[in-house]
Backbone as JSON Lines, residues from 0, in Angstrom:
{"i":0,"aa":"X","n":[123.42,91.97,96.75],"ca":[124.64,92.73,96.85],"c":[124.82,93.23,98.27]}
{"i":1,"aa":"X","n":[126.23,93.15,98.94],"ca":[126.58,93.88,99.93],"c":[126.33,95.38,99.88]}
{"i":2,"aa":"X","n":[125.99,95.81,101.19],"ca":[125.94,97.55,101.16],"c":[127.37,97.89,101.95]}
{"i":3,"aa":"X","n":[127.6,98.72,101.16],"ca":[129.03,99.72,101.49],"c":[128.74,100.97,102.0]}
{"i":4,"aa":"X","n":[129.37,101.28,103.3],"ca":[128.78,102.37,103.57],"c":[130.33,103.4,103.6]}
{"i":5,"aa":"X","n":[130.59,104.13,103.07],"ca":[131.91,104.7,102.77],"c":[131.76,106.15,102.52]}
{"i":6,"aa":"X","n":[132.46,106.85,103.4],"ca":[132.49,108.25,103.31],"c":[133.75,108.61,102.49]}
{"i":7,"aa":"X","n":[133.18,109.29,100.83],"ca":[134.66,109.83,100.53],"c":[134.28,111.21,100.01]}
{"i":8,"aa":"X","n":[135.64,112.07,99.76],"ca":[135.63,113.49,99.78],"c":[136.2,113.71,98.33]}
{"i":9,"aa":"X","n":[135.06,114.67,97.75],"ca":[135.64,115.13,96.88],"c":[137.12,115.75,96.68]}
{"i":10,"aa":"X","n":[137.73,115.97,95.62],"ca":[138.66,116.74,95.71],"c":[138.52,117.65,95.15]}
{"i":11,"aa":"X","n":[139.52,118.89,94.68],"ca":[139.78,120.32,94.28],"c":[139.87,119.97,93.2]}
{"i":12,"aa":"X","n":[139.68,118.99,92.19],"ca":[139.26,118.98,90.23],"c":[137.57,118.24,90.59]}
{"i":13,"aa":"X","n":[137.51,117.76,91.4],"ca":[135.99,117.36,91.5],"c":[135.53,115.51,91.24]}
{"i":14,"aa":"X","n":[137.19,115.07,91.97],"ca":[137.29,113.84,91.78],"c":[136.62,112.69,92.87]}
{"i":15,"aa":"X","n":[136.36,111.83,93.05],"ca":[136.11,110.65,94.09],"c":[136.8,109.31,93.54]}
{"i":16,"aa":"X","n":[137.07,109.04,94.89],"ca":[137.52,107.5,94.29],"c":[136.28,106.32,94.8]}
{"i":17,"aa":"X","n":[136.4,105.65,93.88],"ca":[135.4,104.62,94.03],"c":[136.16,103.81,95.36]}
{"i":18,"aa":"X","n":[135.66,103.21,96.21],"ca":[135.9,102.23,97.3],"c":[135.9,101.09,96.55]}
{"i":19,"aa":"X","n":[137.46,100.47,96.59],"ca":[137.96,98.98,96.02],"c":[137.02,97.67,96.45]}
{"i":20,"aa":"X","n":[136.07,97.92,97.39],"ca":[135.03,96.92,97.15],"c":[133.97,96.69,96.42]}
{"i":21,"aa":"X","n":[133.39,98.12,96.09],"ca":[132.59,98.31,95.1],"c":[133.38,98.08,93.77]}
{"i":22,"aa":"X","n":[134.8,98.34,93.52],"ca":[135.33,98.0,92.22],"c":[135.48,96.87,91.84]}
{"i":23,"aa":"X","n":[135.43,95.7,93.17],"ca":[135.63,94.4,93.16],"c":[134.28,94.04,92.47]}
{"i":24,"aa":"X","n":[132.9,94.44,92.99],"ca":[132.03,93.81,92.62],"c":[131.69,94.41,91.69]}
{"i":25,"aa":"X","n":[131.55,95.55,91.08],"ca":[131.44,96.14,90.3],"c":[131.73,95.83,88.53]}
{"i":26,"aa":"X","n":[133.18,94.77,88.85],"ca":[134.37,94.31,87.98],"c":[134.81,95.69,87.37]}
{"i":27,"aa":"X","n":[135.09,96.47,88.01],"ca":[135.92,97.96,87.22],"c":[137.03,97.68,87.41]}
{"i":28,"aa":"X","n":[137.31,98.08,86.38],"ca":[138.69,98.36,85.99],"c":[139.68,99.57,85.45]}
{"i":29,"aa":"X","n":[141.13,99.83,85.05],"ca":[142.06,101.03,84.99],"c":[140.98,101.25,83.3]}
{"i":30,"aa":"X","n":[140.59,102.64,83.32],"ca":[140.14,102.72,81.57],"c":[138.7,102.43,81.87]}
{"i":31,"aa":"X","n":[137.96,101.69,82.62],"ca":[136.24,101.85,82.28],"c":[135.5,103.1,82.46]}
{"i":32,"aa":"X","n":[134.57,102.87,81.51],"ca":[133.85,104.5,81.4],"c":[132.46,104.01,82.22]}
{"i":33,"aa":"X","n":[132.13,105.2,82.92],"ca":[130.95,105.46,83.74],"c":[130.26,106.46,83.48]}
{"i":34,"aa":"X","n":[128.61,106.28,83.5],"ca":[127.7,107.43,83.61],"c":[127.39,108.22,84.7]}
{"i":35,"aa":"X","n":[127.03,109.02,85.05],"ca":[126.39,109.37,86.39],"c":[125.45,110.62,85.65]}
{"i":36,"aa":"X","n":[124.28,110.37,86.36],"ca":[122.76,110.97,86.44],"c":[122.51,110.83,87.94]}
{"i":37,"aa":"X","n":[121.49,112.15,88.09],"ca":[121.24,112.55,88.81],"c":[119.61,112.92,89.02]}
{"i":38,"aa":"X","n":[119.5,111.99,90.05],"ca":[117.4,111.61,90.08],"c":[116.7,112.12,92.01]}
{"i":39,"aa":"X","n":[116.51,113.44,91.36],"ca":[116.07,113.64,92.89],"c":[117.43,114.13,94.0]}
{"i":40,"aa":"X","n":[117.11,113.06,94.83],"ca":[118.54,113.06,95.46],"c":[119.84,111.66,95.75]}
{"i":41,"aa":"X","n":[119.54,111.32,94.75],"ca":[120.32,110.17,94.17],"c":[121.37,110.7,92.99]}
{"i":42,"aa":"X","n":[122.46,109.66,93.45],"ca":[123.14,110.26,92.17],"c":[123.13,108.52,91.5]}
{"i":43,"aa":"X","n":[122.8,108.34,90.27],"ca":[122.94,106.99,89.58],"c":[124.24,106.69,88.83]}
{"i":44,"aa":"X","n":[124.95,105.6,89.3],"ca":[125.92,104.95,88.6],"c":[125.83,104.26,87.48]}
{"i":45,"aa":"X","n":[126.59,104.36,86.19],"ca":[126.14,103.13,85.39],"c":[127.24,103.06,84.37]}
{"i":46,"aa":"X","n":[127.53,101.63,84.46],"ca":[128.85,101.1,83.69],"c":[128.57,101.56,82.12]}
{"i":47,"aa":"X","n":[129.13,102.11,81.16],"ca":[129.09,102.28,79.74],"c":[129.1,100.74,79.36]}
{"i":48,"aa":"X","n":[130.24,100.23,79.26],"ca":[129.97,99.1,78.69],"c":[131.03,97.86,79.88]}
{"i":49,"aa":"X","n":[130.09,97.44,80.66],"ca":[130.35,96.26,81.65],"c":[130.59,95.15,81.37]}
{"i":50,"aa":"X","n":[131.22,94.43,81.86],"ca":[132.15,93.21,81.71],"c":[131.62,92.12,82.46]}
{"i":51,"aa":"X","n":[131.58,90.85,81.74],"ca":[130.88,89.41,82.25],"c":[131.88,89.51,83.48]}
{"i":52,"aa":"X","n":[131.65,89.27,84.39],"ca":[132.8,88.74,85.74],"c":[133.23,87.43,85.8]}
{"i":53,"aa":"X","n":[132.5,86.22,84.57],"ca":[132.92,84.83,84.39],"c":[134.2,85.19,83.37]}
{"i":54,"aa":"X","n":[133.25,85.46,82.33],"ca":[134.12,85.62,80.91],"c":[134.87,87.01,80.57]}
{"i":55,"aa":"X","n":[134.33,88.05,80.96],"ca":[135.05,88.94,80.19],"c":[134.42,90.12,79.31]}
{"i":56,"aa":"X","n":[132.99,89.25,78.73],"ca":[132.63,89.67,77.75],"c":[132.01,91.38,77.66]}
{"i":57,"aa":"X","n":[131.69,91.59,77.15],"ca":[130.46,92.72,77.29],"c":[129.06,92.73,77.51]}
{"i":58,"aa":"X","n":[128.5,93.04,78.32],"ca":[127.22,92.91,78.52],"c":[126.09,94.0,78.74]}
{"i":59,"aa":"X","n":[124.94,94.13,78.93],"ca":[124.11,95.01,79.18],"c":[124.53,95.5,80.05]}
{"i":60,"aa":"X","n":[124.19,96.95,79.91],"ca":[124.57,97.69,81.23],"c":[123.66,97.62,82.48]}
{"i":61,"aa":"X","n":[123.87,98.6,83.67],"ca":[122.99,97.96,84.95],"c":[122.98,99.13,85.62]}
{"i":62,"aa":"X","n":[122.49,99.27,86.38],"ca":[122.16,100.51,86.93],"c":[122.68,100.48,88.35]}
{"i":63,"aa":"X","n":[123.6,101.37,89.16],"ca":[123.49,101.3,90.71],"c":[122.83,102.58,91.07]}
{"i":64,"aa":"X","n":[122.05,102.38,92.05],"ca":[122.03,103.71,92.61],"c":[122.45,103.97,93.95]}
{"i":65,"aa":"X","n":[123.26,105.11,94.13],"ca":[123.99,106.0,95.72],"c":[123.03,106.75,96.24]}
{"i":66,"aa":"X","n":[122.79,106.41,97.17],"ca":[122.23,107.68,98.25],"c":[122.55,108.24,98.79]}
């Protein structure tokens, strides 16, 4: 995987937007649900229920982690 190095700012409800390259590879989409945990000083990403990027389908979930 490519590394993205992207500075973004929270906002005043406590929002971020994901960087549209990570959504590219990611395959996110309008409506997907995400986890986030928090390990140390990592915060961990993780798709609820992730999408084949061939087919579509549903698949095991996967873990990213942000530093």
């Amino acid at each position: 995987m490519r590394a993205f190095w992207r500075v973004r700012h929270v906002d005043r409800l406590g929002r971020m937007t994901i960087p549209p390259e990570v959504r590219v590879v990611w395959n996110l989409r309008n409506g997907d649900s995400m986890r986030f945990t928090v390990e140390e000083d990592v915060i961990v990403a993780q798709c609820v229920s992730p999408r084949c990027v061939f087919c579509n389908r549903q698949k095991d979930p996967f873990i990213i982690s942000v530093g």
